[in-house]
N, C-alpha and C positions, 0 to 999 in steps of 0.2 A: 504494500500500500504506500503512495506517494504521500508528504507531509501538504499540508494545506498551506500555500503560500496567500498571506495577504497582502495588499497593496495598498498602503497608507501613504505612498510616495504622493500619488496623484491628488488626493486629497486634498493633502496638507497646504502642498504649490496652487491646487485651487483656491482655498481659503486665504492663503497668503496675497496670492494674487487681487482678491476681491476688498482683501482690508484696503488696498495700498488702492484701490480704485476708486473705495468709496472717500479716503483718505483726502486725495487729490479733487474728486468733484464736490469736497466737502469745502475746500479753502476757496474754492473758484465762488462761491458762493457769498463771502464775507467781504461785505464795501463795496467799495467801486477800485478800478484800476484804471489808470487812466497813464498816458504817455508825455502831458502837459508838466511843467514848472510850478504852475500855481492855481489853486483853486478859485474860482471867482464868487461872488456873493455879495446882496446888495449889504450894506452897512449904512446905519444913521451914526452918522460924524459924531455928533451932540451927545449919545447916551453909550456909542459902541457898541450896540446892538446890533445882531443880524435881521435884515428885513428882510418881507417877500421881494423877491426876484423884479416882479412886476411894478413896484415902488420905485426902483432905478431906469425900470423902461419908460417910464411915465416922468420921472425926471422932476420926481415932487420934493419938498421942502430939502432937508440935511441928510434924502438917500443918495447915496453915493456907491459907485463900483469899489469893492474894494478884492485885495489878492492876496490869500493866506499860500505862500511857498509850502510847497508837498516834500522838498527835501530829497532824501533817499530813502526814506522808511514812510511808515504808516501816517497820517495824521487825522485827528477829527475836525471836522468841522461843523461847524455850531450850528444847531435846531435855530431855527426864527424865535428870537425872544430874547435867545441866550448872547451872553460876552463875545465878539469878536475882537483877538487882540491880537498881536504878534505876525501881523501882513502887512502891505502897505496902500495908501493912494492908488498909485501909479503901477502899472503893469511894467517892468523894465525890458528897456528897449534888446530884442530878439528871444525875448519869453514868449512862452504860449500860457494860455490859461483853461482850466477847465468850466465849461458853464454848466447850468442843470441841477447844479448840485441838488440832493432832495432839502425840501425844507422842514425836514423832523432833523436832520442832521445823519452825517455819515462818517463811515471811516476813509478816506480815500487815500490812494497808495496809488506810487508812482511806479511804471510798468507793468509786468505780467500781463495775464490772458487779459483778452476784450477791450472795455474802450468806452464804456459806459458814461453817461455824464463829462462827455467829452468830445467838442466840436472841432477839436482844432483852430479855433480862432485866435485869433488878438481882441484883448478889451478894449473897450468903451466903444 
């Protein structure tokens, strides 16, 4: 009588396989990614606060375009209501900037997959 050979080989490499899959379309999921310098968002000059988008497009009172730099890493940027601090006025000259941003606020991070919240433009 032959021994019973089992094969736990195939398994294991399947299940390995399927962590490292779910793994990968788990972070593709988190923020936005985008290829731009700087994040754009409208700001009130006067309080430092993030406005809606729409406020800057209409060109009312103390909203102003303002451009938080993404850096090399992660950064949040701020729900409508909240502090905008650490950007500046002026978009600098051969920056891009990313528009869209949501206005609950997000993580956004510079490169990787997709392109989300991100037009490729120059501000103002």
């Amino acid at each position: 009588m032959q021994p019973i050979v089992r094969r736990r080989a195939s398994r294991t490499v399947t299940v390995g396989v399927v962590a490292a899959l779910a793994a990968t379309l788990t972070g593709c999921g988190q923020g936005t990614n985008v290829s731009d310098d700087y994040a754009q968002i409208c700001r009130d000059n006067s309080t430092e606060k993030r406005l809606p988008d729409d406020d800057c497009n209409n060109h009312g009172g103390s909203a102003h375009w303002y451009y938080l730099p993404l850096g090399s890493g992660s950064r949040t940027v701020p729900a409508v209501g909240q502090p905008a601090t650490g950007g500046s006025d002026n978009l600098p000259s051969g920056k891009t900037a990313a528009r869209g941003i949501s206005s609950d606020g997000d993580s956004v991070s510079r490169g990787g997959f997709g392109g989300s919240g991100s037009d490729g433009s120059h501000g103002s």
